[in-house]
N, C-alpha and C positions, 0 to 999 in steps of 0.2 A: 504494500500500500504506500502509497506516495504521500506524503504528508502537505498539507495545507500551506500554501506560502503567505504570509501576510503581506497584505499590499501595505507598505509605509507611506505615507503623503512625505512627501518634499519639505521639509523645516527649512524655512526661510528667514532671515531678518529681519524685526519690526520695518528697516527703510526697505528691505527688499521685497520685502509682502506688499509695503503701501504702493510701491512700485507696479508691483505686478497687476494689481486692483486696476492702477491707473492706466497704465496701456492698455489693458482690456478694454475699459471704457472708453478708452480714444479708437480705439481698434473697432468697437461696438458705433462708435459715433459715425466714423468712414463708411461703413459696411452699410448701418439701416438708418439713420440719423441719430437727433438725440434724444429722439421719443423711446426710442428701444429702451435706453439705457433705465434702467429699472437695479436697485438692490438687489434683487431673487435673482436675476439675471446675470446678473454681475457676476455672484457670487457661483452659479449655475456653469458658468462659462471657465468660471476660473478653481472649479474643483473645491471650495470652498464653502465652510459653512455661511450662510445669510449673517449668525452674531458672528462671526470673523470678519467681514466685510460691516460691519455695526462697529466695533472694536478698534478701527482704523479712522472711518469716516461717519460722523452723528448722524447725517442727513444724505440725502441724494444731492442737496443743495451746495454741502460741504466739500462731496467729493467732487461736483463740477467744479467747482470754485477752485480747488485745491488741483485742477487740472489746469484749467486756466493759467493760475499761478504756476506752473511749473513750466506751460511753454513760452509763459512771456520772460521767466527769467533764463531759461537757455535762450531765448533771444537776446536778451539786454545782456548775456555774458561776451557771447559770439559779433553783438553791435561795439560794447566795450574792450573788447581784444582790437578789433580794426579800427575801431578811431585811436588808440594807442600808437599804432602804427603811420598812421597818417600822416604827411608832413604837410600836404598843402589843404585847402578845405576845399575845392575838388574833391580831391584824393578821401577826404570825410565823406562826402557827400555822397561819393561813387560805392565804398567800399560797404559802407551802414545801410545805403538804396537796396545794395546786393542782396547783404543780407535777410534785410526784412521782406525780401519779394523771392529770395529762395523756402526763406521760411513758411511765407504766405503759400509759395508755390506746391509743397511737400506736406503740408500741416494747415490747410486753410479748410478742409474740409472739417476738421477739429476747432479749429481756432474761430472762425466765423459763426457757427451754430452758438458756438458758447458765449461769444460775444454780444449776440441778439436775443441771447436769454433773460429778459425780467431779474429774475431771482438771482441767476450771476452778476449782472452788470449791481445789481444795487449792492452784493456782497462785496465786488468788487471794484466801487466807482471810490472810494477813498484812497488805496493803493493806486491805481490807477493813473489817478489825478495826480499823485503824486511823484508815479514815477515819468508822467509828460512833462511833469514843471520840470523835473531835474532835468531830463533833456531837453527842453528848451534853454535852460539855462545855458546849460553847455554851450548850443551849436551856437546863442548868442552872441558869445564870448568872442567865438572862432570867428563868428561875420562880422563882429565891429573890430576887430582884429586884422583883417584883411579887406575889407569895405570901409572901415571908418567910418559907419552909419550911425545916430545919435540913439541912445537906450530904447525907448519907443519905437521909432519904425525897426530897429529890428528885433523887437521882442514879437512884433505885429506882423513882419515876414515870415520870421520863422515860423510860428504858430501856424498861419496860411500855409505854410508851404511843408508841412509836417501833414497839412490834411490832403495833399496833394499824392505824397506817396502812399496816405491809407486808400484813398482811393485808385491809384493803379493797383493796390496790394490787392482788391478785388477783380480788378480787371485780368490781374495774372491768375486768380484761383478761380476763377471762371471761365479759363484758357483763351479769352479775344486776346492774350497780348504773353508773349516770351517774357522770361526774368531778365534775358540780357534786351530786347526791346525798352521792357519797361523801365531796367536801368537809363539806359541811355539816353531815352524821355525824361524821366525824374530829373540827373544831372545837367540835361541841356533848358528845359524850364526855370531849374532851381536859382543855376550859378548864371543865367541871360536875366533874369528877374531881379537879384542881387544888385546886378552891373547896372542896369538900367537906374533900376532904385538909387545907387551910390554915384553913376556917373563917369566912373570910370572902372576898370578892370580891376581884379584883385591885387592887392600889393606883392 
């Protein structure tokens, strides 16, 4: 007689568990939207108990939000490695466009549903808020930098022209437009808008 093998579940760690949780859901969100995405579900898909998937995340609300949050900070890591790197503010403008329109491009089918969510954006609109003031700050800095624009018009450029690339970021995850198109759009808008504004070309 052959003896019974126990099947053992996978022991994972607290961050690798919440992990797993959350790509399913993003996984779940690409596949049927984000009306699928249900706790039983979740938990259903990922070999888990429902209180395991309770244990991580309090709410369905939580755990969107906590998806949210996690691809807009690999974004804002992967934006703040390349402006690092940048020496001219072109070279900003080009390399952080990339980014966010590759991201948009790969993860917008995640990222968009959650964004027009009620319940996430209001969990969400205080972080948010805050993480736009910090970059605007930033690119401010870099345009009266190289433009010599007065605090005001370019606190009031940027902001414009910040919603300029949210909206190509849709235009690319909705495929009318390439990430290298839509780049190249972004940068040649962004830094002729600048010029115009300032009067002359970047220092």
């Amino acid at each position: 007689m052959i003896p019974d093998i126990e099947q053992k579940r996978t022991r994972l760690s607290p961050q690798a568990r919440a992990e797993q949780i959350l790509e399913q859901a993003a996984d779940l969100i690409q596949r049927e939207g984000l009306a699928a995405v249900t706790m039983e579900r979740l938990a259903r898909d990922s070999g888990i108990s429902k209180g395991l998937v309770y244990n991580y995340f309090p709410s369905r609300d939580a755990l969107l939000t906590a998806l949210l949050q996690r691809e807009q900070d690999q974004l804002r890591d992967r934006g703040m490695a390349e402006a690092l790197k940048a020496q001219t503010l072109e070279a900003l403008v080009e390399g952080t466009t990339r980014i966010y329109l590759e991201q948009t491009h790969a993860r917008g089918a995640v990222i968009l549903p959650l964004l027009e969510d009620p319940s996430v954006a209001r969990l969400m609109e205080h972080s948010r808020r805050e993480e736009r003031d910090q970059t605007i700050r930033y690119f401010v800095r870099a345009v009266r930098r190289e433009y010599g624009l007065d605090l005001v018009t370019a606190i009031t450029a940027v902001d414009t022209l910040m919603n300029l690339t949210g909206a190509m970021g849709r235009q690319v995850a909705a495929g009318t437009v390439t990430v290298e198109d839509g780049t190249a759009m972004c940068v040649q808008l962004i830094t002729g808008g600048l010029e115009k504004l300032s009067g002359k070309r970047p220092a």
